[in-house]
Backbone bond lengths (Angstrom), bond angles and torsions (degrees), N, CA, C in turn:
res aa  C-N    CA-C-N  psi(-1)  N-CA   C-N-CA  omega(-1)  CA-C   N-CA-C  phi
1 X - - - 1.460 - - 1.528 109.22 -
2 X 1.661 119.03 130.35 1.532 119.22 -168.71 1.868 88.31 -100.91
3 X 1.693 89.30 163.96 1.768 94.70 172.23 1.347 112.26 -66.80
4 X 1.510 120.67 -4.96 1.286 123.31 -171.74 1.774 108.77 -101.29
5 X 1.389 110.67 -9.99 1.578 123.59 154.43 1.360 108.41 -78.87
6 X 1.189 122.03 -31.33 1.586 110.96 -153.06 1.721 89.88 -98.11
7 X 0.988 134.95 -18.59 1.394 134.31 175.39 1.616 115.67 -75.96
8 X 1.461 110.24 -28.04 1.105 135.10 -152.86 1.598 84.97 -78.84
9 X 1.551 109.73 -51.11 1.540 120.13 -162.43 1.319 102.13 -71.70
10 X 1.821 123.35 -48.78 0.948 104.74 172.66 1.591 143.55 -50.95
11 X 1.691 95.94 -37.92 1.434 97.23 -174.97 1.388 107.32 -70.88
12 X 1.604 148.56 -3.16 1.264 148.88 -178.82 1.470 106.26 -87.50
13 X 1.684 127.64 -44.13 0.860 96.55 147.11 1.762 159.19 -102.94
14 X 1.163 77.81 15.78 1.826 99.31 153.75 1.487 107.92 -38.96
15 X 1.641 101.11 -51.02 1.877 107.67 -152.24 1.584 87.05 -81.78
16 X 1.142 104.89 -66.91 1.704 97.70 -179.81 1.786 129.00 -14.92
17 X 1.409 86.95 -68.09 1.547 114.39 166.78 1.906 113.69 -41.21
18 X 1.237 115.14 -37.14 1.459 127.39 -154.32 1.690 101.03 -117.80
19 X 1.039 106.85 -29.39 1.385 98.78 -174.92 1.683 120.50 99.39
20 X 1.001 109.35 14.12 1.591 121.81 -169.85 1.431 114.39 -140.65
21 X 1.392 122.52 162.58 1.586 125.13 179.11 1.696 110.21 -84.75
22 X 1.384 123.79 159.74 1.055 137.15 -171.85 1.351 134.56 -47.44
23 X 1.525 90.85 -45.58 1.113 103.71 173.85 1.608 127.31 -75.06
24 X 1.512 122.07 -7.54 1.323 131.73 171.81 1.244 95.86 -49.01
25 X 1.414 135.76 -57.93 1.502 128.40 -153.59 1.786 119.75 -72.13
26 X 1.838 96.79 -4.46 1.457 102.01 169.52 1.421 131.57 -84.91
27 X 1.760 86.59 -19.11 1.716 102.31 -171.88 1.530 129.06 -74.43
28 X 0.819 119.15 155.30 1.854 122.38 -139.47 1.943 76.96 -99.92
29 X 1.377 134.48 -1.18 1.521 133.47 -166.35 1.613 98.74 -105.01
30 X 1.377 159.46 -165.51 1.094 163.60 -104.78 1.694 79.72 161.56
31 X 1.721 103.42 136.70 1.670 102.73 165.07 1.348 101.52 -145.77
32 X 1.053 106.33 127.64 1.899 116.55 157.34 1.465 132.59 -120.04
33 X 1.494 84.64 154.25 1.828 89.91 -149.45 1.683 105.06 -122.45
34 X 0.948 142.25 112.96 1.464 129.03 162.17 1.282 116.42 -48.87
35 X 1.719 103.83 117.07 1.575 104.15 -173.50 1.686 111.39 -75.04
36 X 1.625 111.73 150.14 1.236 119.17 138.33 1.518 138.12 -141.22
37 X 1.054 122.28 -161.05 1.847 115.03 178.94 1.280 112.76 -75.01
38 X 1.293 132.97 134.78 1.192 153.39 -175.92 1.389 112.16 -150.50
39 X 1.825 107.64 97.06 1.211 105.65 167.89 1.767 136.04 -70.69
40 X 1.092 112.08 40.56 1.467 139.78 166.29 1.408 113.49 -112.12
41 X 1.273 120.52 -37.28 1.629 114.65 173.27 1.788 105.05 -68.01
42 X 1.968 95.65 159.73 1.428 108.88 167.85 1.141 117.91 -24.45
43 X 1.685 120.68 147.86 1.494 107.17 -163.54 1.445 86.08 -89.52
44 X 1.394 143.96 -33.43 1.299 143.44 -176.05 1.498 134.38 -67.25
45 X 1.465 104.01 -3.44 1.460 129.49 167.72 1.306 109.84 -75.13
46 X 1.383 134.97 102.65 1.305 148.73 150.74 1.128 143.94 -16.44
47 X 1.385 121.23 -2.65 1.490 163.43 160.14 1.372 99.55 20.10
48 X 1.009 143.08 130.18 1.927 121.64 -26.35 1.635 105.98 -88.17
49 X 1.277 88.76 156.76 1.820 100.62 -160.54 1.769 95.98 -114.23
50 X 0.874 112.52 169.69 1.842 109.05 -176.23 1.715 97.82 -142.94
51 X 1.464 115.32 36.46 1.424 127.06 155.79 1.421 103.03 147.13
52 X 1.411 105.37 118.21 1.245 137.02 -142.11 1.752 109.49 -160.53
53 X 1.096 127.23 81.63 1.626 142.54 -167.93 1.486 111.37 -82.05
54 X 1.275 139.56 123.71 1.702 128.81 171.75 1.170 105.52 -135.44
55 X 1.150 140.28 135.63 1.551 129.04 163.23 1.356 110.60 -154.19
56 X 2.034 106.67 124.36 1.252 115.66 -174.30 2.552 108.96 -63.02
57 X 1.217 97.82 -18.35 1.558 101.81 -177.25 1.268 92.56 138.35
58 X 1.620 138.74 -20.99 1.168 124.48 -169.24 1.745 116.30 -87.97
59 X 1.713 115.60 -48.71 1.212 114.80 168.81 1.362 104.67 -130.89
60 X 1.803 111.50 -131.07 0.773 122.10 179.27 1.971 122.56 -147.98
61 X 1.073 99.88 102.80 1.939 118.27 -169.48 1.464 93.41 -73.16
62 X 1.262 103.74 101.25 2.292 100.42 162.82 1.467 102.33 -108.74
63 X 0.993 109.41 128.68 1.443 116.43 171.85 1.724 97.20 -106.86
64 X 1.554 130.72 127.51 1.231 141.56 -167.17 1.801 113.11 -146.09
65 X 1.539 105.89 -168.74 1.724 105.12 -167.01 1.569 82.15 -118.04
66 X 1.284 96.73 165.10 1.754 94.76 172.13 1.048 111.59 -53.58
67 X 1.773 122.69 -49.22 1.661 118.22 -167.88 1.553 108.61 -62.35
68 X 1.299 136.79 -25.77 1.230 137.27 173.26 1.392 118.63 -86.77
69 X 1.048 148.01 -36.54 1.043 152.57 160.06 1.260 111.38 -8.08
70 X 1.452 135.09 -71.13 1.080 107.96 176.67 1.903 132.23 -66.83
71 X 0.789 83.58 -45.81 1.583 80.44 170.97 1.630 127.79 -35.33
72 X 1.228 76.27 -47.06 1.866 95.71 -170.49 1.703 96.42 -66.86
73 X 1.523 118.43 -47.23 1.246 100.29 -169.01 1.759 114.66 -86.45
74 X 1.575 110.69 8.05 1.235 119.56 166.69 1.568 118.45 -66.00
75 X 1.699 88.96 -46.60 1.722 93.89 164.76 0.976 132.05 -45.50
76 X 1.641 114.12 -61.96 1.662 111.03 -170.87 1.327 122.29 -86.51
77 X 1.577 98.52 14.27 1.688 100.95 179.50 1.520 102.21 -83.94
78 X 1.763 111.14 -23.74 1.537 112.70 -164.49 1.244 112.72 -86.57
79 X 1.372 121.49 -9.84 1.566 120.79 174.55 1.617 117.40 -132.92
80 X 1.519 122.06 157.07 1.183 114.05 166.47 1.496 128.69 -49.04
81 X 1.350 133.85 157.59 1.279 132.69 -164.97 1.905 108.26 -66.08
82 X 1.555 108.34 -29.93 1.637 93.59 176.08 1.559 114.21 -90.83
83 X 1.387 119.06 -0.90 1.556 123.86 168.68 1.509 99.12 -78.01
84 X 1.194 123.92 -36.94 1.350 106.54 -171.89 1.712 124.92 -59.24
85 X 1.552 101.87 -12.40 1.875 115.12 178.97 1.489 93.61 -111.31
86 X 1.774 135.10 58.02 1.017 114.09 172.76 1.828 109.02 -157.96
87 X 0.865 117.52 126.40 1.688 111.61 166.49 1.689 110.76 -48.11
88 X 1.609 111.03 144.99 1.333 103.71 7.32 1.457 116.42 -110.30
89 X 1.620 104.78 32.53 1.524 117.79 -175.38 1.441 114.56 -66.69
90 X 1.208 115.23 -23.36 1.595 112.30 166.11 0.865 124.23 -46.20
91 X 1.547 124.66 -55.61 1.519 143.23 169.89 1.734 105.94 -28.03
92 X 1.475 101.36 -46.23 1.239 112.21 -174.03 1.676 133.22 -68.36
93 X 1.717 89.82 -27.23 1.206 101.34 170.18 1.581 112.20 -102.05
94 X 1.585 123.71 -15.01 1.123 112.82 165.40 1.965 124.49 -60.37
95 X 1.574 95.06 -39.42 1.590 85.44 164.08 1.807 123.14 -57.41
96 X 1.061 113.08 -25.77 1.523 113.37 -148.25 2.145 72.61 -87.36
97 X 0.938 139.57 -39.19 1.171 129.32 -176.32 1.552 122.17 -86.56
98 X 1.598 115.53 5.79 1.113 141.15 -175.73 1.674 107.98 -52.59
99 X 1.331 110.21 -91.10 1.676 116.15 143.86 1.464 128.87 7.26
100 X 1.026 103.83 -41.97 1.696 119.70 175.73 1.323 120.64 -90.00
101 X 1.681 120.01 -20.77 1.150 129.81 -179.32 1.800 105.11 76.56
102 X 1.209 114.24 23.93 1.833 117.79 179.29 1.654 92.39 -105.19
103 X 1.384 100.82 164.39 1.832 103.08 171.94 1.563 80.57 -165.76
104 X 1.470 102.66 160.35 1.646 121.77 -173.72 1.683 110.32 -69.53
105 X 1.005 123.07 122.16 1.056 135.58 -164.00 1.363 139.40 -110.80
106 X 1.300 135.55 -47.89 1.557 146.60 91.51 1.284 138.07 -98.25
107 X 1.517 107.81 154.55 1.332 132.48 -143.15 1.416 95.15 -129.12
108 X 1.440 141.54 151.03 1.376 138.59 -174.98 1.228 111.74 153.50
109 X 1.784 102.67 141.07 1.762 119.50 -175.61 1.593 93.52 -134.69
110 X 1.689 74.24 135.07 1.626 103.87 -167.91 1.810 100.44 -97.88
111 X 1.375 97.68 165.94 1.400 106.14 -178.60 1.526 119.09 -144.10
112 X 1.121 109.03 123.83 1.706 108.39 166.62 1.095 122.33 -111.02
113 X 1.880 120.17 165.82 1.425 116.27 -160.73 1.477 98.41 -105.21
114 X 1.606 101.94 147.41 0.943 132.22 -160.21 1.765 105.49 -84.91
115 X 1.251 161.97 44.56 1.457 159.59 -93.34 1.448 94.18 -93.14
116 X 1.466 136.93 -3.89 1.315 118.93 160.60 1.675 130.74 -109.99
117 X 2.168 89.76 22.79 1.290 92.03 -168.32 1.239 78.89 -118.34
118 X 1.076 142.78 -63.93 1.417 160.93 160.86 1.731 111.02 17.66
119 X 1.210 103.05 103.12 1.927 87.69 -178.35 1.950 85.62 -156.01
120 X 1.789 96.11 164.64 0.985 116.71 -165.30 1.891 85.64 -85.79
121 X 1.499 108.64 133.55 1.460 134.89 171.47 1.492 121.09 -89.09
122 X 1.003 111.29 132.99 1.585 104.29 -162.28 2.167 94.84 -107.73
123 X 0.973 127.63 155.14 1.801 126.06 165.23 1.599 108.09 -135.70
124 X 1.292 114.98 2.41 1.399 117.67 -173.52 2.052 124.98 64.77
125 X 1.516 90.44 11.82 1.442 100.35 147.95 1.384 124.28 -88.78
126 X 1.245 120.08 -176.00 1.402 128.99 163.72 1.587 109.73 -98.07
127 X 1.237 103.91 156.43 1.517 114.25 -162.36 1.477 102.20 -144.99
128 X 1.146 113.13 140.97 1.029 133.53 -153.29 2.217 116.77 -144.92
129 X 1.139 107.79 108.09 1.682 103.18 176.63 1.607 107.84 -95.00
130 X 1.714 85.46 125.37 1.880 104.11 -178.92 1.721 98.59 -81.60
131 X 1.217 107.20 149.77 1.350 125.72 169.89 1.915 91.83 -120.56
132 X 1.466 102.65 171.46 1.907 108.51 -171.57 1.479 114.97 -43.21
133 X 1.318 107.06 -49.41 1.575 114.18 -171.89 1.276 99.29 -90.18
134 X 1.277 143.53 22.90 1.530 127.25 -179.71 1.522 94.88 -111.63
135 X 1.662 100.42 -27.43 1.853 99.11 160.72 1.189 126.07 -111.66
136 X 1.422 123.90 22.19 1.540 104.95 177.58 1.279 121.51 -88.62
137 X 1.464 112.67 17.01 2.054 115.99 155.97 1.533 104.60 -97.07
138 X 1.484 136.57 14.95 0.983 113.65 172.00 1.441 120.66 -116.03
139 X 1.440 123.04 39.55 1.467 133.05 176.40 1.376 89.09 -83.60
140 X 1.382 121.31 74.49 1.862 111.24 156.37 1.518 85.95 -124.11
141 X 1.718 106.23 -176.56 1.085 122.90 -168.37 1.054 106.34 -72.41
142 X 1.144 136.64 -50.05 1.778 128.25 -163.28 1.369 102.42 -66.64
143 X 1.657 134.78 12.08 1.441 100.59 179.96 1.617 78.15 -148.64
144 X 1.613 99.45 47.38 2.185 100.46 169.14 1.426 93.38 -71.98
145 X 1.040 153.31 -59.33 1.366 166.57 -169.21 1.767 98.04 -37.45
146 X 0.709 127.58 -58.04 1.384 129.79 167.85 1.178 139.81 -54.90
147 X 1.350 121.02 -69.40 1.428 155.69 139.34 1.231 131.02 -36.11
148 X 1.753 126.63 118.46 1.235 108.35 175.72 1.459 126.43 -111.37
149 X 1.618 96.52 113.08 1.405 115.10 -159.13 1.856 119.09 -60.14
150 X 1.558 89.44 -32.53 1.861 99.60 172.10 1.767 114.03 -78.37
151 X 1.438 112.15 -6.84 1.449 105.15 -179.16 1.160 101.10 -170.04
152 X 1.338 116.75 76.45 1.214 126.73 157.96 1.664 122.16 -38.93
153 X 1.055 136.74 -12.84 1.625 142.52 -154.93 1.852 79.92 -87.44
154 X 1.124 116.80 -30.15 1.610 122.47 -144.68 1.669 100.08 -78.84
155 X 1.120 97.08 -31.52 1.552 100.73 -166.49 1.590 130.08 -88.93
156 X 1.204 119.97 101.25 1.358 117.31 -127.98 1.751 109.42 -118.09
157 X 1.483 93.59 -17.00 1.838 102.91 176.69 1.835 111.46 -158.23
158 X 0.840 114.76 140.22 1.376 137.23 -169.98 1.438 117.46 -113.42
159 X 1.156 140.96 137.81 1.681 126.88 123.72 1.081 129.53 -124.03
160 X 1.231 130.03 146.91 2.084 128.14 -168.03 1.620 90.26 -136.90
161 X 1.246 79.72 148.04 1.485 126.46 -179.07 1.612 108.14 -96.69
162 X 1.513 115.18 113.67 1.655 117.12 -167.24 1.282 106.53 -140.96
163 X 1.462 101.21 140.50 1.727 125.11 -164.40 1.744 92.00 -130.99
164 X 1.551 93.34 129.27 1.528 94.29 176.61 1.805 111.19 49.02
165 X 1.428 145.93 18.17 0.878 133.10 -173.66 1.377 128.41 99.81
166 X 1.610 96.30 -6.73 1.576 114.67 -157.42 1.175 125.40 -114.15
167 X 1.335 113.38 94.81 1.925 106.99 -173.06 1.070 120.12 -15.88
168 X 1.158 129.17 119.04 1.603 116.12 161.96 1.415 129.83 -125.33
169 X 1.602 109.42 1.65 1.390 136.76 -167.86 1.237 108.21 -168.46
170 X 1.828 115.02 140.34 1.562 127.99 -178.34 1.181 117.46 -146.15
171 X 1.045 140.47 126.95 1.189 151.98 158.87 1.175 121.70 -103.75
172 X 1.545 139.51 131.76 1.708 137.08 176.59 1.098 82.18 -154.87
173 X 1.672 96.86 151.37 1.302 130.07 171.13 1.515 104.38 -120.98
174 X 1.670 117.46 147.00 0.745 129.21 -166.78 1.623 112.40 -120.05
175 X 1.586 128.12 135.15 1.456 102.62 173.13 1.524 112.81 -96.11
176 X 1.111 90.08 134.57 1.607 102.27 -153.98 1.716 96.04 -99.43
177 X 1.226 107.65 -47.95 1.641 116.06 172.47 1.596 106.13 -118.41
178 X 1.719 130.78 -156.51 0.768 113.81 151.22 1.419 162.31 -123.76
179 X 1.345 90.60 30.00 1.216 116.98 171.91 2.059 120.10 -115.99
180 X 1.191 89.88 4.65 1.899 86.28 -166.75 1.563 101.04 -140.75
181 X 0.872 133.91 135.35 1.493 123.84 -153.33 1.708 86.60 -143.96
182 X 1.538 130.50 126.59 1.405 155.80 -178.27 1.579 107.69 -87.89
183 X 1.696 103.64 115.27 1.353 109.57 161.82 0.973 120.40 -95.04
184 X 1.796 117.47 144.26 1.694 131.18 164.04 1.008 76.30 -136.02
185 X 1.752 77.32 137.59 1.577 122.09 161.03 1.626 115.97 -123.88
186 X 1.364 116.57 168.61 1.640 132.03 -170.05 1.504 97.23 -174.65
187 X 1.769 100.90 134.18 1.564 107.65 158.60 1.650 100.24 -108.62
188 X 0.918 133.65 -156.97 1.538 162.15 -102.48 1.643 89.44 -163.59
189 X 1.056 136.94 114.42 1.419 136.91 -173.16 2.170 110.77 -62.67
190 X 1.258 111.71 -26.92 0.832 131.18 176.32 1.781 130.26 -77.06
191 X 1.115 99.97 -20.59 1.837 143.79 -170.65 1.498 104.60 -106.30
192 X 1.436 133.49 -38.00 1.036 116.74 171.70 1.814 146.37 -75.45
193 X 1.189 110.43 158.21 1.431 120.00 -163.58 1.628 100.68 91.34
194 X 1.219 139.54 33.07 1.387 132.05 177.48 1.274 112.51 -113.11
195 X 1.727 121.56 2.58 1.479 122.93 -170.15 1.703 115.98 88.41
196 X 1.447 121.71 -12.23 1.401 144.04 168.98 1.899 104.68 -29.86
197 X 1.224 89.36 -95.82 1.473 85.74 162.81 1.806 140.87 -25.69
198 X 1.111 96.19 -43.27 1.968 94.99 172.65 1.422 96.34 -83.52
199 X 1.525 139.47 -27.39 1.047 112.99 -146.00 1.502 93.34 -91.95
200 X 1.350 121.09 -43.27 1.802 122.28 175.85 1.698 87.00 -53.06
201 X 1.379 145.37 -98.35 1.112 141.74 -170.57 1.272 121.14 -4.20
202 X 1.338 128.47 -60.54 1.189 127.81 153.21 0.974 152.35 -73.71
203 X 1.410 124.01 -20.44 1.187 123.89 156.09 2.022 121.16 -67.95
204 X 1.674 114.25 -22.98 1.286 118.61 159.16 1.748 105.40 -79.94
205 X 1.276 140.29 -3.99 1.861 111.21 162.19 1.118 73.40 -72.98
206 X 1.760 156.81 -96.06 1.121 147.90 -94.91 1.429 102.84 -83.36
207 X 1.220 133.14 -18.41 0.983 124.92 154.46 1.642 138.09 -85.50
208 X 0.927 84.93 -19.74 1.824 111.61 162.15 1.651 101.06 -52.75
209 X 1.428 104.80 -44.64 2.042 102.75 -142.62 1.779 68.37 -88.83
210 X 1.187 137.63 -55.90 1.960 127.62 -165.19 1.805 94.32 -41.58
211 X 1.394 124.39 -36.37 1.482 103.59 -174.36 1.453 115.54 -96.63
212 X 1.318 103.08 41.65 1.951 104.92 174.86 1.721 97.52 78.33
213 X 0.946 159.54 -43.67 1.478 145.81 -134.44 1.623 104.18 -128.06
214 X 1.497 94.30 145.31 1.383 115.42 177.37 1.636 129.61 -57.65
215 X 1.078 147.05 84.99 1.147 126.97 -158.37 2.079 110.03 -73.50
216 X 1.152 95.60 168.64 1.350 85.22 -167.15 2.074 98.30 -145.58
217 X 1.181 116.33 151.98 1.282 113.62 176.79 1.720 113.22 -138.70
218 X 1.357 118.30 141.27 0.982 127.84 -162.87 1.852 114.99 -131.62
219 X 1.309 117.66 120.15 1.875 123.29 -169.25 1.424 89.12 -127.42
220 X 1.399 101.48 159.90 1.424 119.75 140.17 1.407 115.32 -72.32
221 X 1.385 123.99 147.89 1.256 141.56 -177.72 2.345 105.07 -56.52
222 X 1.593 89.41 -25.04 1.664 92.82 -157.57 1.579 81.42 -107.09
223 X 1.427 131.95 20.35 1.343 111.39 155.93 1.114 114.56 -116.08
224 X 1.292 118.04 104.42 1.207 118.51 -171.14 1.795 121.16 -85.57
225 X 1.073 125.79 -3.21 1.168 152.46 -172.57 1.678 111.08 -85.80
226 X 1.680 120.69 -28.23 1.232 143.09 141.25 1.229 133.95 -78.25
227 X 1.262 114.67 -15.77 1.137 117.13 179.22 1.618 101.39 -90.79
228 X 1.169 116.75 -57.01 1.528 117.72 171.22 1.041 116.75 -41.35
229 X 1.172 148.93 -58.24 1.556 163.33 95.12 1.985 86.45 49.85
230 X 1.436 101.87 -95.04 1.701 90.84 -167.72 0.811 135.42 -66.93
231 X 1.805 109.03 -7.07 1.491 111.74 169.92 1.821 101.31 -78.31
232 X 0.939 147.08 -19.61 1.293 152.20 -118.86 1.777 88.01 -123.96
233 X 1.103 108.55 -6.66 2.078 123.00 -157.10 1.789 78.31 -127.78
234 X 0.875 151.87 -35.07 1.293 148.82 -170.36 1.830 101.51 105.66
235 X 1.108 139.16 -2.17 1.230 123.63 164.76 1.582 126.55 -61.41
236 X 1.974 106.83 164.01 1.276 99.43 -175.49 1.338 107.54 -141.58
237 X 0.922 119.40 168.04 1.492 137.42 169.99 1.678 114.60 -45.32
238 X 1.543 120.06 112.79 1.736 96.98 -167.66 1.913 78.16 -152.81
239 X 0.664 157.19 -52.91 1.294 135.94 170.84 1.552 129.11 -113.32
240 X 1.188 133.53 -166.83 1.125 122.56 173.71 2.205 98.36 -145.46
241 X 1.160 98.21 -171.35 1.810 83.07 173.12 1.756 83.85 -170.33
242 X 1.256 122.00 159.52 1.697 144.66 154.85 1.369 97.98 -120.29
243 X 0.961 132.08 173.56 1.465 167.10 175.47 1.586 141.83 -174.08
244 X 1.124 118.76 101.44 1.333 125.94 -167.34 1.838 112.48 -88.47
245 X 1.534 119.53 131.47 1.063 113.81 -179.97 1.706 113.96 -123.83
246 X 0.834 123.39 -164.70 1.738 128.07 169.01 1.424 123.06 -85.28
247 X 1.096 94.08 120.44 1.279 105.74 -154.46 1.677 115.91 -56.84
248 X 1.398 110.43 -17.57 1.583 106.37 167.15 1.529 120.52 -66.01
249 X 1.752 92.18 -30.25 1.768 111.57 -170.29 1.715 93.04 -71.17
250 X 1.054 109.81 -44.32 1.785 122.55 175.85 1.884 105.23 -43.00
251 X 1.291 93.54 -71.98 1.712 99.17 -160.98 1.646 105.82 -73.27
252 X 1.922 121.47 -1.90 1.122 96.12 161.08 1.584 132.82 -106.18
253 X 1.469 93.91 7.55 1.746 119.35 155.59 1.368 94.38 -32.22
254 X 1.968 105.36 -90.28 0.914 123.18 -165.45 1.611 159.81 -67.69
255 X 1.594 87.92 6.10 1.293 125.73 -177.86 1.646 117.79 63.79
């Protein structure tokens, strides 16, 4: 698989996900789409969304509801495509979605692997690849980051990092669609800064890419501790996404 396949895959399901063809995300124009359900998009995408932001670096893909639609595309007409994921223009578009009772909700840059950066990481633990039952005692909290606790069916490969016998690092990927399957990772608060993290990370894309599918990784912009992490695995920076939700669904996120 070339980086020029694995981009290829991503941007298809981008469109899936959004409601639009692939090639929108190359075009130097801004496109919006009225979202709907598409059982080909992420299974964790909320389908249909009524402001919904993606952009490969070139413009800007909104997938929206009719009643939002305009607004939303008032927004991204007024700023360049990387102001549109940035304070304090949010603010700006959170009013314009005010009315609707939506407010911005998550924010996140995705990453794909790079196949000539991409190499197996060594931390001087032992390492180990989970198959289903080699993790189904580890839905506890310290390894939510990994694991997907709302749909277990999803989670399909693992590897941990073990000291004395003793978990100390996890990585699983999840298939999220079906072709591109999402890693989380977590060490052991005690375990970290030892290289733990890249080395489960990387050694699951490489096991990711033996079962046909793209692996894919996803941070917040303000964690920088993940983000280093996939650059550190050979991944890169290849999309970004906003998402706006309801604002009750919002404020009970946040308590």
């Amino acid at each position: 698989m070339t980086n020029k396949d694995i981009l290829k895959t991503a941007l298809q399901q981008s469109a899936y996900d959004c409601n639009c063809k692939p090639e929108d995300f190359l075009s130097d124009k801004n496109v919006i789409t009225i979202s709907k359900s598409n059982h080909r998009a992420r299974k964790y995408i909320p389908l249909p969304l009524e402001c919904h932001l993606v952009s490969y670096g070139n413009n800007v893909v909104a997938q929206t509801s009719e009643r939002t639609k305009a607004v939303v595309e008032r927004y991204i007409s007024r700023y360049d495509a990387y102001r549109c994921f940035e304070t304090p223009n949010i603010n700006a578009l959170n009013a314009l979605l005010a009315p609707f009772n939506i407010t911005v909700c998550f924010m996140a840059e995705y990453f794909l692997p790079d196949v000539n950066k991409l190499k197996e990481l060594s931390c001087g633990y032992e390492l180990r690849v989970l198959k289903k039952s080699d993790f189904a005692d580890l839905y506890v909290e310290k390894w939510s980051n990994c694991l997907s606790f709302n749909d277990r069916d999803r989670d399909i490969l693992a590897v941990g990092a073990y000291h004395n016998n003793e978990l100390i690092g996890l990585a699983g990927c999840s298939a999220d669609c079906d072709k591109m399957y999402q890693i989380g990772v977590d060490v052991i608060p005690e375990y970290r800064r030892q290289g733990i993290a890249s080395a489960v990370t990387s050694k699951l894309a490489i096991e990711t890419f033996k079962l046909g599918k793209v692996p894919f990784y996803c941070a917040a912009w303000s964690n920088v501790k993940s983000v280093r992490n996939a650059l550190k695995c050979g991944f890169y920076p290849a999309w970004v996404e906003l998402t706006a939700r309801g604002t009750a669904f919002v404020n009970e996120l946040i308590g």
